[in-house]
C-alpha positions as CSV (number, residue, x, y, z in Angstrom):
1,X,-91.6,330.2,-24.6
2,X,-88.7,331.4,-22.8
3,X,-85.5,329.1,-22.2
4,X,-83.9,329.0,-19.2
5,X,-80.3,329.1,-20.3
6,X,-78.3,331.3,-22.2
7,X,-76.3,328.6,-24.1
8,X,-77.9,327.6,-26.4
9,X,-78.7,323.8,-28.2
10,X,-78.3,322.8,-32.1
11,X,-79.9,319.6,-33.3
12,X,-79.6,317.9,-36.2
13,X,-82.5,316.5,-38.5
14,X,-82.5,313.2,-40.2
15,X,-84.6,310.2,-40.1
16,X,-85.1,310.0,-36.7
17,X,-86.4,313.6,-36.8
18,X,-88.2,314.5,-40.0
19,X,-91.8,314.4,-39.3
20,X,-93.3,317.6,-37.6
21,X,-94.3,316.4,-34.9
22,X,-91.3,315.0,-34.0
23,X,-89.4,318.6,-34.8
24,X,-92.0,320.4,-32.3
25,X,-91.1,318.2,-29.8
26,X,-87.6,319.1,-30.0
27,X,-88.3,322.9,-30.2
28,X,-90.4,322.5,-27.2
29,X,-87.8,320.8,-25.5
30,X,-84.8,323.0,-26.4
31,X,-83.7,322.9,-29.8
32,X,-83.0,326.9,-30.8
33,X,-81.1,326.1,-34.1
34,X,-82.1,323.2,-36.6
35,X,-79.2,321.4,-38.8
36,X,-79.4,320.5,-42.2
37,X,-76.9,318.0,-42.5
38,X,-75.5,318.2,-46.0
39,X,-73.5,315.3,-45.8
40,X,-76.7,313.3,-46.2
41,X,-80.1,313.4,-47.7
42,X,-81.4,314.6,-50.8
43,X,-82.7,318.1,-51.5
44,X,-86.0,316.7,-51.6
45,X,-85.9,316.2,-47.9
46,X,-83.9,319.1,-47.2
47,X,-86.2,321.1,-48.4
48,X,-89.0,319.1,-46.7
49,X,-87.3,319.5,-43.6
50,X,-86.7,323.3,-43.7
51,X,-90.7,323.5,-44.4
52,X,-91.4,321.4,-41.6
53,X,-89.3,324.1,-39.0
54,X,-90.6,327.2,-40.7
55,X,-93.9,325.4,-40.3
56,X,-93.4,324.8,-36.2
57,X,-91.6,328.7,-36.1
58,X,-95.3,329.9,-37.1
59,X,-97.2,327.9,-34.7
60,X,-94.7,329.3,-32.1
61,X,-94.0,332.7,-33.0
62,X,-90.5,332.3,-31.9
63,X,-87.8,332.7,-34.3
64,X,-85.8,329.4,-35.0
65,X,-82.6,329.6,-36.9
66,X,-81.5,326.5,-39.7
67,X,-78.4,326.0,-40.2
68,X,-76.6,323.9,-43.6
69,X,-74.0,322.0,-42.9
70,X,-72.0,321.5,-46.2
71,X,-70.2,318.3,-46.8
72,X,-66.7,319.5,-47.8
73,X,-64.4,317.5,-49.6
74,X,-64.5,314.0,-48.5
75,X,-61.3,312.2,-49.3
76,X,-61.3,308.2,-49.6
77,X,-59.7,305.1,-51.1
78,X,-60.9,303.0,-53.7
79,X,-62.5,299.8,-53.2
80,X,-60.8,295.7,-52.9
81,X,-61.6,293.0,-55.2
82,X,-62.8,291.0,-52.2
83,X,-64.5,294.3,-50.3
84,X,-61.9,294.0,-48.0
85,X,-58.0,293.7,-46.8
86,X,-56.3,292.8,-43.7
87,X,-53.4,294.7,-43.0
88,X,-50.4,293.3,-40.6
89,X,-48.1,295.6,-38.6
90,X,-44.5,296.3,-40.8
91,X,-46.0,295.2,-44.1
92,X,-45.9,297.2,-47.4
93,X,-49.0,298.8,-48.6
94,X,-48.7,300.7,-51.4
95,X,-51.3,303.5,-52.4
96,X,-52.0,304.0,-56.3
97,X,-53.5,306.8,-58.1
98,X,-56.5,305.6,-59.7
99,X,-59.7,303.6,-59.5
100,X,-58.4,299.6,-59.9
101,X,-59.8,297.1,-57.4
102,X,-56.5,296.9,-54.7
103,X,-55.7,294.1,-52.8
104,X,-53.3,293.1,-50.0
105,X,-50.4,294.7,-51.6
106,X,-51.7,297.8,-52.8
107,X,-55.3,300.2,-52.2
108,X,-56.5,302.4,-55.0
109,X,-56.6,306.2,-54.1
110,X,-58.0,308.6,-56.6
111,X,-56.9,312.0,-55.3
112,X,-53.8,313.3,-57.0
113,X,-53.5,316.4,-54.7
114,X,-52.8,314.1,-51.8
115,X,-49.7,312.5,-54.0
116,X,-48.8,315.8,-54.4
117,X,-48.9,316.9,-50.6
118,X,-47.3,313.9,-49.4
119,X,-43.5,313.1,-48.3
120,X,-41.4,310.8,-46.9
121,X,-42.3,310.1,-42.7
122,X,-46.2,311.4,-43.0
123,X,-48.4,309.7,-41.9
124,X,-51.7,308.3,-43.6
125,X,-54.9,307.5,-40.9
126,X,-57.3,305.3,-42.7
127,X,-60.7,304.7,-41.4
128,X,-61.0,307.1,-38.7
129,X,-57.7,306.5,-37.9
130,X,-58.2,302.9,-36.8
131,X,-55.6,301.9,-39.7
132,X,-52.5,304.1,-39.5
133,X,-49.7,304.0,-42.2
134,X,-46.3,305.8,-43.0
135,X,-45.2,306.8,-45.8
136,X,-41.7,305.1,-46.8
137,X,-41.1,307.0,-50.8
138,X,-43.7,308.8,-52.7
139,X,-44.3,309.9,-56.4
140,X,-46.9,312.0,-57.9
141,X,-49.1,308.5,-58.9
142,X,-48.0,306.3,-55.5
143,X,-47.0,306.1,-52.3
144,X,-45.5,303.7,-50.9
145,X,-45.8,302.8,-46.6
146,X,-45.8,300.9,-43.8
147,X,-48.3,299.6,-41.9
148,X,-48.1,301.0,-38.0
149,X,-51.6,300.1,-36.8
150,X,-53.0,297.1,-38.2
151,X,-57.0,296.5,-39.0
152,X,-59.0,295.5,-41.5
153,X,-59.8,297.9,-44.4
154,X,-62.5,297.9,-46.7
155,X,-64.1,299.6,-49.5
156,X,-64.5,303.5,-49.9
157,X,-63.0,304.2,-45.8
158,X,-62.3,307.9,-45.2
159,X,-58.7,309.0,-45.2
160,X,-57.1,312.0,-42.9
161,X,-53.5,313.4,-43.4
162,X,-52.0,314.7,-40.5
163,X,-49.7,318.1,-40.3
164,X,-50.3,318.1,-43.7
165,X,-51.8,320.6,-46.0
166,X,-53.7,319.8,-48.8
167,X,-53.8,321.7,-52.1
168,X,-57.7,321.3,-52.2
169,X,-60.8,324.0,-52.2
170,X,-62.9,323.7,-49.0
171,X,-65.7,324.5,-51.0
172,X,-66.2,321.0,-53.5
173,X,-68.4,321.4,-56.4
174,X,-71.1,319.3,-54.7
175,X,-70.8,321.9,-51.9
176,X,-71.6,324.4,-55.0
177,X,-74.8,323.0,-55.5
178,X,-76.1,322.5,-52.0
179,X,-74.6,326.5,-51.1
180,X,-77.1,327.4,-54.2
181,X,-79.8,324.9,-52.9
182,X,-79.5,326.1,-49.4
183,X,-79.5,330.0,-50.4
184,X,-82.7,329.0,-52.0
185,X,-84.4,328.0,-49.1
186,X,-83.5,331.0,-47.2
187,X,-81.1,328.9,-44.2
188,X,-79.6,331.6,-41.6
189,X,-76.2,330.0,-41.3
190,X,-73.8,328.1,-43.9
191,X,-71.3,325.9,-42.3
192,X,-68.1,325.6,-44.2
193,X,-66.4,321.9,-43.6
194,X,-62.8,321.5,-44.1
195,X,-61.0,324.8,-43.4
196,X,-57.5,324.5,-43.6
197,X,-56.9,328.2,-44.3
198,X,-58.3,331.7,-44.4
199,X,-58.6,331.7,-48.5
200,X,-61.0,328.9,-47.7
201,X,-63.4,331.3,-45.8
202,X,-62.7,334.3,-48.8
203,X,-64.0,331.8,-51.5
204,X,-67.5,330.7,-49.6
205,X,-67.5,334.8,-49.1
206,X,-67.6,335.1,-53.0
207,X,-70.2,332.3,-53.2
208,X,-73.0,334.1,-51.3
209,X,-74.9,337.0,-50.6
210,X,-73.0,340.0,-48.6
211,X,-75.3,339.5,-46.2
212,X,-75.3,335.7,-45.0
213,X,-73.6,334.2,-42.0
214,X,-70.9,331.6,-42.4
215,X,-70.1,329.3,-39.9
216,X,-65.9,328.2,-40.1
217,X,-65.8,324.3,-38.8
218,X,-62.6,323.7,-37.3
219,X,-61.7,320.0,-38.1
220,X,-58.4,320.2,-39.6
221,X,-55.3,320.5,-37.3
222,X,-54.1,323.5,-40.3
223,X,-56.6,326.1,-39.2
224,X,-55.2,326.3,-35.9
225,X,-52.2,327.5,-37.1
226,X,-54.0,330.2,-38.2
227,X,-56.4,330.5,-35.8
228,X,-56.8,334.3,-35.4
229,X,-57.3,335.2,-39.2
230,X,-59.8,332.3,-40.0
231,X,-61.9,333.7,-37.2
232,X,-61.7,337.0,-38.0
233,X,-63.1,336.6,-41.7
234,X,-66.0,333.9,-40.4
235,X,-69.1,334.8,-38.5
236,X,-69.1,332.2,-36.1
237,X,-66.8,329.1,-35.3
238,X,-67.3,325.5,-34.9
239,X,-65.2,323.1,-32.9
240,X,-65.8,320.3,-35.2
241,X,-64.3,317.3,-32.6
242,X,-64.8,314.1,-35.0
243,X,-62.2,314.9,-37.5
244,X,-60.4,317.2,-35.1
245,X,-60.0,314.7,-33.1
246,X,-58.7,311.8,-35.8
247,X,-55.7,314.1,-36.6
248,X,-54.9,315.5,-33.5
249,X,-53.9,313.2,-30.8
250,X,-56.6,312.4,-28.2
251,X,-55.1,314.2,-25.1
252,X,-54.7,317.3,-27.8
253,X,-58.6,317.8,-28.5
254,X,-59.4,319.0,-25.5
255,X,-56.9,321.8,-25.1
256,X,-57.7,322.6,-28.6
257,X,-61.2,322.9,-28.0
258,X,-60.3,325.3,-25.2
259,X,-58.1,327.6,-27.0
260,X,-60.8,328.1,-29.9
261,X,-63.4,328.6,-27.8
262,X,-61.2,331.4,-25.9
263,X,-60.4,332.9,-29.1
264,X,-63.6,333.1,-30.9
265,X,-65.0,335.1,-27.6
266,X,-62.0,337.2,-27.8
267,X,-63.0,338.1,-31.4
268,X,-66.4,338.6,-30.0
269,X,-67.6,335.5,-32.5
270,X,-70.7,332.8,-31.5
271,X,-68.4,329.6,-31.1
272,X,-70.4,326.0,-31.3
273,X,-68.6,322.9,-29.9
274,X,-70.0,319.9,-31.7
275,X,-69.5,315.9,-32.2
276,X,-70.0,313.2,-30.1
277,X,-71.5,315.6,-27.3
278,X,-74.0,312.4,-25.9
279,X,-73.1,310.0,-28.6
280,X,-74.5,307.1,-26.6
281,X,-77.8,308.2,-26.8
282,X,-77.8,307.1,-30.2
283,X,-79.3,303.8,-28.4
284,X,-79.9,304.5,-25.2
285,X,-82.3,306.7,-23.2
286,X,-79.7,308.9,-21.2
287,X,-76.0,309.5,-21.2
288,X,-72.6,308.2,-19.9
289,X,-71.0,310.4,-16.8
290,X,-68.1,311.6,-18.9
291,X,-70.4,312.7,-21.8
292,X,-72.2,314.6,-19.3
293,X,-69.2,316.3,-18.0
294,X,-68.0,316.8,-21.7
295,X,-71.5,319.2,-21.9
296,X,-70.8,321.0,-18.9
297,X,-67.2,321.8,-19.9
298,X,-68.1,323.5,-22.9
299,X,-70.6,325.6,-20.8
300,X,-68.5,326.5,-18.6
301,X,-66.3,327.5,-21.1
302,X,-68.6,330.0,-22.3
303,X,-69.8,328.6,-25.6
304,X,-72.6,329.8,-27.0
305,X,-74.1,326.9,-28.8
306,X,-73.8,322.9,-28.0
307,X,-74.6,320.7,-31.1
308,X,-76.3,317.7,-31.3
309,X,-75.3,315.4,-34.5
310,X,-76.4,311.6,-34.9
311,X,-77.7,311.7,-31.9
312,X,-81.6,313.9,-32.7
313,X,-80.7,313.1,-36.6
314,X,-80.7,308.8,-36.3
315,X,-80.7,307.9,-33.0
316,X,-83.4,306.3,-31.3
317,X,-84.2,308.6,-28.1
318,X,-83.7,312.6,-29.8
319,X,-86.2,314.4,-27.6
320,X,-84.6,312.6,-24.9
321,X,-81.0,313.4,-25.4
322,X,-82.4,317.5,-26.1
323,X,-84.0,317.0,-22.9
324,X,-80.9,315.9,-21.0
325,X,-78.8,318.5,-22.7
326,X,-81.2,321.1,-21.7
327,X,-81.0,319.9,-18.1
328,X,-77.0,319.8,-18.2
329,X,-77.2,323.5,-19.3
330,X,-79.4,324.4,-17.1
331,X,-78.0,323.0,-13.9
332,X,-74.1,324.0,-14.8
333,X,-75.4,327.7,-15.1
334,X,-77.0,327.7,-11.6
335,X,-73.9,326.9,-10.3
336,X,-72.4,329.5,-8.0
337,X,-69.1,329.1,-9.7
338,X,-70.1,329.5,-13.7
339,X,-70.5,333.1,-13.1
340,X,-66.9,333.1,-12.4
341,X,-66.1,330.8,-15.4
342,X,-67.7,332.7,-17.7
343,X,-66.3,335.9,-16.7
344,X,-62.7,335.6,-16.4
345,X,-62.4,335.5,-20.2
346,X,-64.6,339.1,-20.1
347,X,-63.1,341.5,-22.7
348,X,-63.0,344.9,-22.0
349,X,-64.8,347.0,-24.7
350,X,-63.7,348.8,-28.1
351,X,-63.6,352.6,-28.3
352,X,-66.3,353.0,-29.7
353,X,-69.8,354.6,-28.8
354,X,-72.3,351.1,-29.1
355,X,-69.4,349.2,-27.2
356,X,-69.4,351.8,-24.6
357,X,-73.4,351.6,-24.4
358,X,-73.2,347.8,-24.0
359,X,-70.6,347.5,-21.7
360,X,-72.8,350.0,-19.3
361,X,-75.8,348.3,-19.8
362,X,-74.9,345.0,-18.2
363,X,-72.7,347.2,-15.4
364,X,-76.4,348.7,-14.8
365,X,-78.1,345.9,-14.9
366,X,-76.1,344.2,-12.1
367,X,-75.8,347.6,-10.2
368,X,-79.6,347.9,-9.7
369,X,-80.7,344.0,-10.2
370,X,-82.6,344.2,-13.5
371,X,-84.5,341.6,-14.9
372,X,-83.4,341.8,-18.1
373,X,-81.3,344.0,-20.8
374,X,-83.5,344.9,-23.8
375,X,-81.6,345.5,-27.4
376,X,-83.1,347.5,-30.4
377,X,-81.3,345.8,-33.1
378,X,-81.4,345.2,-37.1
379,X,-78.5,344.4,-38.3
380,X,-77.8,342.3,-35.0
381,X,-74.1,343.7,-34.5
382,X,-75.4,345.4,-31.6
383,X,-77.0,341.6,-30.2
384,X,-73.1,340.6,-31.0
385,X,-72.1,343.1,-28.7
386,X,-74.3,342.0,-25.5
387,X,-73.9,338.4,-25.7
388,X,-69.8,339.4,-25.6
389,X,-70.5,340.7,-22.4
390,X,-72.4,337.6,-20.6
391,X,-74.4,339.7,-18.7
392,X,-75.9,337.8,-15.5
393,X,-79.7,338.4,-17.1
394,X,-81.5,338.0,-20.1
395,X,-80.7,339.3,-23.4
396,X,-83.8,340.5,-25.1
397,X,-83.3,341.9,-28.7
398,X,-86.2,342.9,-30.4
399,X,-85.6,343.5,-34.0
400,X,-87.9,344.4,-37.4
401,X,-85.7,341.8,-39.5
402,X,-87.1,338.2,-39.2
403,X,-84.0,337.0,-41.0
404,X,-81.9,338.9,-38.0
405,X,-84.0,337.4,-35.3
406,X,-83.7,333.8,-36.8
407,X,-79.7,334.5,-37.0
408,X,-79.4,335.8,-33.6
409,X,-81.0,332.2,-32.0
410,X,-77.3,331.0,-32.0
411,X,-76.0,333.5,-29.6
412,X,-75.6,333.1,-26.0
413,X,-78.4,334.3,-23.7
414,X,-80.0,336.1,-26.7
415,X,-84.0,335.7,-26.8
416,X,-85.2,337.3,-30.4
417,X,-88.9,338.9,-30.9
418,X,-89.7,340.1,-34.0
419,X,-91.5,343.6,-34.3
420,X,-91.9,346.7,-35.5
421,X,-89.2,349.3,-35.0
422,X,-89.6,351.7,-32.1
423,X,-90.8,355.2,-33.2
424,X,-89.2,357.4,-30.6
425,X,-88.2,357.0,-27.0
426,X,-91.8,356.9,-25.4
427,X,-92.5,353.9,-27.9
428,X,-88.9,352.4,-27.4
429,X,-89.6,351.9,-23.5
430,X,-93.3,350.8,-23.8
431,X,-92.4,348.5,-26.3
432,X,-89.7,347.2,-24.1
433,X,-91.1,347.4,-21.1
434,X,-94.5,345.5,-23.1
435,X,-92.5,342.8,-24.6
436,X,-89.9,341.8,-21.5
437,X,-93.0,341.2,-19.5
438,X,-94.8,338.7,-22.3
439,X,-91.7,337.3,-22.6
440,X,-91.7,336.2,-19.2
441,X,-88.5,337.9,-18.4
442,X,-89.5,340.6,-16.1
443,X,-92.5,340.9,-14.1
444,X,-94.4,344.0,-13.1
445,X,-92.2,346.4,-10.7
446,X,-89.0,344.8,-11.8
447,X,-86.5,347.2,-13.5
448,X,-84.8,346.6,-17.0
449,X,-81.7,348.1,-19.4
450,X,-83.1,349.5,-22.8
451,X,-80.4,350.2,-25.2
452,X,-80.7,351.6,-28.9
453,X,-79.8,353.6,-31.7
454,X,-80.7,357.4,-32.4
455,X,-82.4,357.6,-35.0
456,X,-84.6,355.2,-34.6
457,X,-84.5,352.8,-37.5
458,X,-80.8,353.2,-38.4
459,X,-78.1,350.3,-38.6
460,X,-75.0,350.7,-36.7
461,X,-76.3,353.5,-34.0
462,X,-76.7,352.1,-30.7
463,X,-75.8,355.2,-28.4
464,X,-78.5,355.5,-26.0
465,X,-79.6,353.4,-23.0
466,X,-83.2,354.0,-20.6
467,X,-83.5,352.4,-17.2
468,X,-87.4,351.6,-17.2
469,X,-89.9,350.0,-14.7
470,X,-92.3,347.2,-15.9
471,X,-96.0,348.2,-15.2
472,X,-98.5,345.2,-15.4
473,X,-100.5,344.5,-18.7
474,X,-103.2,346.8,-19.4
């Protein structure tokens, strides 16, 4: 089943996508990487779920990566004696530590570490940000502000701090559980809410296997400030708009979402842009112009991967709004001008001898028109390497590790088969040659790249590259 894209689509699972029928559907339409959303749901369902896609991977025989989204710490007041409060613009509001019912005067918050961050002139965004207060004087067991942006407020609303940075783990001791849950199952990517800072990403490294992928979800304003160095220890980024985009100021988000998207391909890192991406096909059957446009930016960016949230998780139409994001990817990448998009950001390659390989493979490919570049691979470093480039064709990696192959279904213009390992160089172009025409990306007569590593069968050695000519099925 080959996609015609090389951006890729993430969907989220949730009521509105639980039942396997439903999940083949959104494979069929698009869907290359599956969600868990630990944020919500039991493990029960989790691991129902994750049964239901290996399930549908089988029936394909297409490698499907499942990523788990871990919940991070989720910071909120307490709850009002009557449920609720209206707050007036200039009035007092005082936040107390603890858990007592508040009321107009004052709101319960039961985070010390926030008391602790706070100071005189931040600011506190309550509920999204649709209730903004100031802090006037501050203790470590209250604060005491002034209302800026009046609403109502009621029990248990999410709380965001801006340009402040909180003394609190990214990784919460729910997250704990779920992380152990999740390595259970056998997901291919953990994504790590709420990084402020790069010691964040070194504690989720201690948490699990050497081997296993961590995605780095940008949502706090404090990780751009260290940008560079939180992307450098993660395996793959996540612009993480909805809380991004509560602490940062709305003409800021999209600048923001530009400059981590241009560093993570700098680093030569899968980047994801996620939130809101066609929120308002939660209830209706196709999108709004300027969500549209907000999908084609991203591709023309040069992400690799465009997430889907509430949308296939609760909304009512989520084969529909796969659909339409599959057409949106589709059509920006035929454009005449993506090509030049995507390549302006081109990096050239690292001295080294696989860089070197993969940096003439796509130069080949374009010289003489190949249908395809074909990558031995089984660590998937060398997979990295060719979806850095952005060739103009296909990425085929063919790989012996299933748990590679189900990783590699986040990166840009990568299509994963898993087989055998090739046995020596007759094998190695047959194989390729055999494969990129079942595929469906090359047809008999067409020419494609074949790169791999000497000896065959050993991690980390891509130094050789075949030119080969697809001869029909026997």
């Amino acid at each position: 089943m080959r996609r015609h894209r090389s951006a890729k689509i993430v969907a989220t699972l949730g009521p509105s996508s639980t039942d396997e029928a439903t999940v083949r559907a959104l494979f069929e339409t698009g869907v290359d990487v599956f969600r868990l959303n630990f944020s919500h749901g039991s493990h029960a369902e989790h691991r129902a779920r994750h049964a239901v896609v290996r399930a549908v991977e089988d029936a394909a025989r297409r490698p499907i990566g499942i990523l788990a989204d871990l919940q991070g710490p989720k910071l909120r007041i307490g709850r009002f004696r009557k449920g609720e409060v209206a707050l007036v613009q200039g009035q007092r509001f005082t936040l107390v530590l603890g858990e007592t019912p508040g009321d107009e005067a004052q709101a319960p918050m039961p985070h010390p570490e926030i008391f602790a961050a706070l100071a005189p002139g931040a600011e506190v965004l309550l509920d999204d940000g649709k209730v903004r207060l100031r802090v006037a004087a501050c203790g470590p067991e209250h604060a005491e502000t002034v209302v800026v942006t009046p609403g109502v407020l009621s029990d248990r609303k999410g709380l965001n701090l801006p340009g402040v940075t909180l003394p609190i783990e990214a990784v919460t001791p729910k997250d704990r559980e779920d992380l152990a849950f999740a390595l259970e199952l056998g997901v291919d990517w953990v994504a790590l809410s709420f990084v402020q800072r790069p010691e964040d990403i070194r504690t989720a490294r201690r948490l699990v296997p050497e081997d296993m992928a961590i995605v780095a979800k940008l949502e706090k304003p404090a990780a751009l400030d260290c940008l560079e160095e939180v992307i450098a220890l993660s395996d793959a980024i996540m612009v993480a708009r909805g809380d991004l985009g509560v602490e940062l100021a709305p003409e800021e988000v999209p600048a923001a979402q530009k400059r981590i998207v241009r560093a993570a391909r700098e680093a030569g890192k899968p980047v994801v842009v996620a939130t809101q991406m066609l929120d308002s096909m939660m209830n209706a059957p196709s999108p709004t112009r300027a969500e549209a446009s907000d999908v084609a930016t991203a591709v023309y960016d040069g992400a690799d991967a465009l997430m889907l949230s509430g949308e296939s998780a609760a909304g009512r139409y989520p084969r529909e709004a796969v659909a339409m994001m599959n057409r949106i990817v589709e059509r920006v990448e035929r454009d005449p001008s993506y090509r030049r998009h995507v390549d302006w950001q081109q990096q050239d390659p690292e001295a080294t001898t696989a860089d070197a390989i993969t940096a003439a493979a796509r130069q080949v490919a374009e010289t003489l028109d190949a249908a395809a570049i074909v990558t031995y691979t089984s660590s998937g470093s060398t997979a990295l390497r060719a979806a850095r480039e952005r060739p103009p064709v296909p990425i085929l990696v063919l790989t012996p590790d299933r748990d590679t192959a189900r990783r590699l279904a986040l990166l840009w213009g990568v299509h994963c088969v898993h087989t055998d390992d090739a046995t020596g160089f007759t094998d190695m172009v047959e194989k390729a040659c055999a494969q990129a025409l079942a595929a469906g990306h090359a047809a008999p007569g067409e020419r494609i790249v074949i790169t791999a590593g000497v000896p065959f069968g050993t991690p980390g050695t891509t130094n050789a590259l075949r030119i080969a000519r697809v001869r029909p099925a026997e």
